[in-house]
DOGU-870136 format. One record per residue: residue number from 0; residue in three letters; chain; x, y, z of N, C-alpha, C in turn. Coordinates in pm, 1 decimal, decimal comma. Layout:
<sites>
[site NUM ALA A [X Y Z] [X Y Z] [X Y Z]]
...
</sites>
This chain:
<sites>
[site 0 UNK A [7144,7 8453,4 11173,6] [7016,6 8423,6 11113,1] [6924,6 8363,5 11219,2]]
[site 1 UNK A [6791,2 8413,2 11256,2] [6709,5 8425,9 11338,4] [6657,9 8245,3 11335,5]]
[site 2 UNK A [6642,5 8166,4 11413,7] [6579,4 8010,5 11424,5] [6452,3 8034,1 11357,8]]
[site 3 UNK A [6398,7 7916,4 11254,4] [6241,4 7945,3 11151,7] [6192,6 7819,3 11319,5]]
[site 4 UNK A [6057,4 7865,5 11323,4] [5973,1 7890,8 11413,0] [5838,5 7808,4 11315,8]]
[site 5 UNK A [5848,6 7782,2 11255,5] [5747,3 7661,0 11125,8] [5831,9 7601,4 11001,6]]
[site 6 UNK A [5779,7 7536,8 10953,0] [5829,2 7500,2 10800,7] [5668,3 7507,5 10753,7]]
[site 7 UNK A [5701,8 7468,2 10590,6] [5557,4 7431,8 10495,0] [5614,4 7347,4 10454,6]]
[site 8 UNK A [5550,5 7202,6 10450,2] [5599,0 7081,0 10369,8] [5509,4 6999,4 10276,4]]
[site 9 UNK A [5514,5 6951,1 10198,0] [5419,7 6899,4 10066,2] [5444,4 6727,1 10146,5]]
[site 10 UNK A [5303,1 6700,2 10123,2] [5357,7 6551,7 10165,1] [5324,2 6453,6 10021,6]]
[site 11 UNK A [5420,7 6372,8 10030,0] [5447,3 6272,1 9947,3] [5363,8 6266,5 9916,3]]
[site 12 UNK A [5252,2 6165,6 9963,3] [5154,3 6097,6 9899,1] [5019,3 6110,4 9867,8]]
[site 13 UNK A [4964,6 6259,3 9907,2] [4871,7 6329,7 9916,6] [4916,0 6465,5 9834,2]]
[site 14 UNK A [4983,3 6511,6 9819,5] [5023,2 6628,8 9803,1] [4999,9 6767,9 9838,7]]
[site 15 UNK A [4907,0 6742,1 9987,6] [4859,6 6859,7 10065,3] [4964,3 6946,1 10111,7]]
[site 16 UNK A [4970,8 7022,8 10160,0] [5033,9 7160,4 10204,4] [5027,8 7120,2 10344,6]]
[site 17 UNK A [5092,9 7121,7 10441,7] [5161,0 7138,6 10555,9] [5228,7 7227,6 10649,3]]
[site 18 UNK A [5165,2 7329,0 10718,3] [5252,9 7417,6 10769,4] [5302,1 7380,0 10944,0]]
[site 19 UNK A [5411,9 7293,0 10971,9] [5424,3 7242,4 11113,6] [5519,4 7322,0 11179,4]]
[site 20 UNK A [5517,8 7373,7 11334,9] [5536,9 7430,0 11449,5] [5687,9 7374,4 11497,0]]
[site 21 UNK A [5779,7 7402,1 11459,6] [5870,6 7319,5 11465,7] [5934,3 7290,1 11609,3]]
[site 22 UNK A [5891,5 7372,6 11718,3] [5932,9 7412,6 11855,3] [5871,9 7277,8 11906,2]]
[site 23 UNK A [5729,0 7289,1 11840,9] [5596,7 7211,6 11987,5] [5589,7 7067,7 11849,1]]
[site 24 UNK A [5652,8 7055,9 11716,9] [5602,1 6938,3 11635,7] [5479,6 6937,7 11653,8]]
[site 25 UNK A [5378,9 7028,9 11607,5] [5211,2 7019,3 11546,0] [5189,8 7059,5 11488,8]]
[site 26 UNK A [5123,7 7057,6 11342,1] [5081,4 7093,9 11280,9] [4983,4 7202,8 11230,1]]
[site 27 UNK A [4987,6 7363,2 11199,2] [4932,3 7453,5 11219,9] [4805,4 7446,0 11120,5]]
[site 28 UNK A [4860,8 7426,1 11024,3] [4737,6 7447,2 10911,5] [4739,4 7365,1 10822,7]]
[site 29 UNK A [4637,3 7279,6 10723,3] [4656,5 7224,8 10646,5] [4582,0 7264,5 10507,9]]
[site 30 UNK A [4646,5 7208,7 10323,8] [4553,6 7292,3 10226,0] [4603,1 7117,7 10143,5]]
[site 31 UNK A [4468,0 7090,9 10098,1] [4497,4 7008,6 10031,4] [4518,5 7031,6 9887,4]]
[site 32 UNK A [4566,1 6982,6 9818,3] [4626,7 7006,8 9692,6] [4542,9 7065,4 9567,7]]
[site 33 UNK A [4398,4 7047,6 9574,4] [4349,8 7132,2 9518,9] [4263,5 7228,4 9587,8]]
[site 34 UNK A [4306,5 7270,8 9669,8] [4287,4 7380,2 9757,0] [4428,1 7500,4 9729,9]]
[site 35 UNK A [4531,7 7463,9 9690,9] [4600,3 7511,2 9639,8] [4658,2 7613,6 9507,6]]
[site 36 UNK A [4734,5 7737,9 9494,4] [4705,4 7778,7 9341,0] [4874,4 7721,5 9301,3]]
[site 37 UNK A [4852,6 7762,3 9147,8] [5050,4 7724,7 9137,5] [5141,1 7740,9 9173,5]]
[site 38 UNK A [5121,5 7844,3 9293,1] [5258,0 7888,2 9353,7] [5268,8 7813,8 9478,2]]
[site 39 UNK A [5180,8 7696,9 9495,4] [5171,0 7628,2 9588,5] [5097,3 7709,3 9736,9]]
[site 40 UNK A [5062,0 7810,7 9690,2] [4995,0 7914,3 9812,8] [4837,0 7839,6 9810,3]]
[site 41 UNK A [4835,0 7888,2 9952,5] [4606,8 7825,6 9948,1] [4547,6 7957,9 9900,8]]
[site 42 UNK A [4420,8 7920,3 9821,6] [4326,9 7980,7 9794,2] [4235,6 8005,7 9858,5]]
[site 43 UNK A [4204,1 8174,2 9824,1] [4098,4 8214,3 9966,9] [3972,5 8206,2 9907,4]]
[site 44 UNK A [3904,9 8166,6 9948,4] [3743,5 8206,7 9904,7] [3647,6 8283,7 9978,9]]
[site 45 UNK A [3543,1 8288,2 9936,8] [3490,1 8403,8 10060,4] [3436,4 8334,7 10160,3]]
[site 46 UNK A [3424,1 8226,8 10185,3] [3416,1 8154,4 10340,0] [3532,3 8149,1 10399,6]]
[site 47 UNK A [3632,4 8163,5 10368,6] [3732,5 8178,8 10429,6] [3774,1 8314,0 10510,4]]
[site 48 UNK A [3764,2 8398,6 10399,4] [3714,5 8518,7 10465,8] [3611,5 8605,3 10549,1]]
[site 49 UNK A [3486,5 8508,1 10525,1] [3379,2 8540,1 10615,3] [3381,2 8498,3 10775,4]]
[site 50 UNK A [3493,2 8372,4 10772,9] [3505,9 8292,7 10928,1] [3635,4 8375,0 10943,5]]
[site 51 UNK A [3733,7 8458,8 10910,9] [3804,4 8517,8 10906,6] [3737,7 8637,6 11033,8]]
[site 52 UNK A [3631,9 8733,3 10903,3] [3568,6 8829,5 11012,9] [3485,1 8805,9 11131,4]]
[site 53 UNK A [3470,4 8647,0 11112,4] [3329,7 8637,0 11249,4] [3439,9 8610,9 11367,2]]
[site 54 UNK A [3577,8 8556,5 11350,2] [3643,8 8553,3 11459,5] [3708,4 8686,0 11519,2]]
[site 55 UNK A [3780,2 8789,9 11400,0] [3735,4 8930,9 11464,0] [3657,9 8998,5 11507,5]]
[site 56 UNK A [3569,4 8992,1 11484,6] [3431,8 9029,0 11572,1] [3394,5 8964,3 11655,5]]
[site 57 UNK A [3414,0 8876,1 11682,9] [3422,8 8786,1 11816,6] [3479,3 8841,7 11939,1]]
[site 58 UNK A [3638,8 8846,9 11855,0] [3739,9 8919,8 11950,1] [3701,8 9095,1 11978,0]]
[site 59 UNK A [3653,3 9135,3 11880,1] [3617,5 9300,2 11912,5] [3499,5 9271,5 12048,0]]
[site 60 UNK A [3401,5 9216,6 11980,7] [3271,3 9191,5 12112,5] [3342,8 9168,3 12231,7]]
[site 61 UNK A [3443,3 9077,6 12259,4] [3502,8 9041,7 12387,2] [3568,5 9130,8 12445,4]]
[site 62 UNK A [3634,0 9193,1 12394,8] [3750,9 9296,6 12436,1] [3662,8 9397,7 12559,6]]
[site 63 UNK A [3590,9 9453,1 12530,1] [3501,4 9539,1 12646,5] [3518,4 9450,2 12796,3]]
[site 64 UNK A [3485,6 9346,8 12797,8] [3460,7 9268,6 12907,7] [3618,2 9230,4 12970,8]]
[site 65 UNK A [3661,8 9177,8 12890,4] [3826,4 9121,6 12910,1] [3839,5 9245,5 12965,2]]
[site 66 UNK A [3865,9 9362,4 12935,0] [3929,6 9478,7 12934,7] [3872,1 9504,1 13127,7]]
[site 67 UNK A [3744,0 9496,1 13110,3] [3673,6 9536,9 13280,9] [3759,9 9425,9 13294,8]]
[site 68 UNK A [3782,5 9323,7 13332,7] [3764,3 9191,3 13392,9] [3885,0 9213,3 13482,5]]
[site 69 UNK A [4022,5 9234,5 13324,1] [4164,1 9326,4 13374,2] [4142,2 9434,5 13484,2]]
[site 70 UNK A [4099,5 9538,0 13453,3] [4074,0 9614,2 13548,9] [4057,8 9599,3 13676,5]]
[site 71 UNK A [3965,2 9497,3 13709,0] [3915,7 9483,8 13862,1] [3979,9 9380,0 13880,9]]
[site 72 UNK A [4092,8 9322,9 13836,2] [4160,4 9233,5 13887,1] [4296,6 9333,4 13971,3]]
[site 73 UNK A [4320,2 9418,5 13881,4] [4381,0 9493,0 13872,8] [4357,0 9589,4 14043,0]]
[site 74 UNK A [4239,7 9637,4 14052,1] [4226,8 9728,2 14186,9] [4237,4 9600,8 14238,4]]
[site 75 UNK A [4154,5 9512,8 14283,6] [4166,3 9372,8 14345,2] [4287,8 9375,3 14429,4]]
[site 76 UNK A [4408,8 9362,9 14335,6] [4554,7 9369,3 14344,4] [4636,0 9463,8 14423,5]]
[site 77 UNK A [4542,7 9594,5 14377,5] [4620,1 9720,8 14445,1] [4570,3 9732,8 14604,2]]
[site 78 UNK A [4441,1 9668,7 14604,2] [4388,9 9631,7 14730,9] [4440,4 9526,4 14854,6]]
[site 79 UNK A [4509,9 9467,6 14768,2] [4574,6 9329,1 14862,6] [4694,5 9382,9 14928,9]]
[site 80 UNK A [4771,9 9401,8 14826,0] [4891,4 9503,6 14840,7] [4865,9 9613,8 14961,6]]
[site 81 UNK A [4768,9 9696,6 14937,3] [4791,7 9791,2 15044,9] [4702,2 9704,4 15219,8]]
[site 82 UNK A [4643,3 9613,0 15189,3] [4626,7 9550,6 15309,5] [4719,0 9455,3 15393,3]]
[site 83 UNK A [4815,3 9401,6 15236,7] [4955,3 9388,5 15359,3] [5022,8 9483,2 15378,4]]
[site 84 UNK A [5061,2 9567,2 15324,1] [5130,4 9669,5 15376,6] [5115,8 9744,9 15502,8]]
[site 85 UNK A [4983,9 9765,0 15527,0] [4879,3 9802,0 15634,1] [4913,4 9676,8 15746,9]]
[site 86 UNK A [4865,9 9564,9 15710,7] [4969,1 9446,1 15844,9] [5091,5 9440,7 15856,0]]
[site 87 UNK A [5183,3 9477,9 15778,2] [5294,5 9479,4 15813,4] [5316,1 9572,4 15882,0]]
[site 88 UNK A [5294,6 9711,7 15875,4] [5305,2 9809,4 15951,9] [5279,4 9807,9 16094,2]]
[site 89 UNK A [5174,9 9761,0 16084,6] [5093,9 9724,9 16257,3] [5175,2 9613,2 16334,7]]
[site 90 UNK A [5251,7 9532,3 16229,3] [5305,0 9441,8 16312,3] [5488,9 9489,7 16355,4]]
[site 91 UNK A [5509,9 9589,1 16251,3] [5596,9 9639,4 16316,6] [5623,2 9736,1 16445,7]]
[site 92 UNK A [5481,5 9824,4 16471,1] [5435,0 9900,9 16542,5] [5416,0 9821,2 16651,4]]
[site 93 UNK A [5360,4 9705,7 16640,9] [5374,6 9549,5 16811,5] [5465,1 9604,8 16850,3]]
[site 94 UNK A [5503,7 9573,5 17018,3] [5654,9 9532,1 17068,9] [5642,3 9393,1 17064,4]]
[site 95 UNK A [5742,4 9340,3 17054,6] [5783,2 9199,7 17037,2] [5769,5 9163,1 17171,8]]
[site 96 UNK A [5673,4 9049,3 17242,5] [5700,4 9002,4 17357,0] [5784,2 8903,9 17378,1]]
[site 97 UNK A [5897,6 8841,8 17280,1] [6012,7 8712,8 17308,6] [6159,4 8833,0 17343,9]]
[site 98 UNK A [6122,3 8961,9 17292,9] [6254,0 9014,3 17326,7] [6271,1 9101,7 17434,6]]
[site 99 UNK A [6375,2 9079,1 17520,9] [6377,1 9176,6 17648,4] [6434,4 9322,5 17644,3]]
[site 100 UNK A [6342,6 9414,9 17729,7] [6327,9 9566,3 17715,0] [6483,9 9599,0 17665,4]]
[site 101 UNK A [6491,1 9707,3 17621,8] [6631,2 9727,8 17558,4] [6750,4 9746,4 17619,3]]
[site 102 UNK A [6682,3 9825,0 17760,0] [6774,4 9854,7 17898,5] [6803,3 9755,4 17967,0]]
[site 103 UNK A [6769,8 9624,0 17946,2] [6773,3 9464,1 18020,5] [6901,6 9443,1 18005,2]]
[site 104 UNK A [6950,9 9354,0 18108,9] [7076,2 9275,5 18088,5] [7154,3 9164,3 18086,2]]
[site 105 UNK A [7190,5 9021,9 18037,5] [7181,6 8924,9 18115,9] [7202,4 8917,9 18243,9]]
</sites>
């Protein structure tokens, strides 16, 4: 059986709803008790749902940019890469001046 990753807990003396992070101990969400229906679930209203869609659309608007941002981090990367590769090469192509010619002898 897989480790639970939250609980929901009713607190004593308030009787709000509690959903805590059990890994990090913080608290994810809170519904106070008459925010609540009988099944102890929260009730949605349409502000709830309206800040619902403005944060998806938030995230849709962003995504274009994030997405370039990735990208040219991305060549950036493929660029670095092939400029060491490119010095390494050249520095293997050096002769080494600490080592003596191959035909040398003590």
């Amino acid at each position: 059986m897989p480790e639970r990753k939250e609980v929901a807990v009713t607190c004593p003396c308030c009787s709000s709803r509690l959903v805590i992070d059990v890994r990090t101990q913080t608290v994810l969400s809170h519904r106070r008790a008459e925010q609540l229906d009988e099944a102890g679930k929260p009730r949605v209203d349409e502000g709830d749902w309206n800040n619902a869609l403005d944060r998806v659309r938030e995230r849709s608007d962003d995504a274009p940019s994030k997405l370039d941002a990735a990208l040219e981090r991305e060549r950036g990367r493929a660029r670095n890469l092939d400029d060491l590769f490119e010095r390494a090469r050249e520095k293997l192509s050096e002769p080494d001046d600490d080592e003596p010619p191959s035909g040398a002898r003590d």
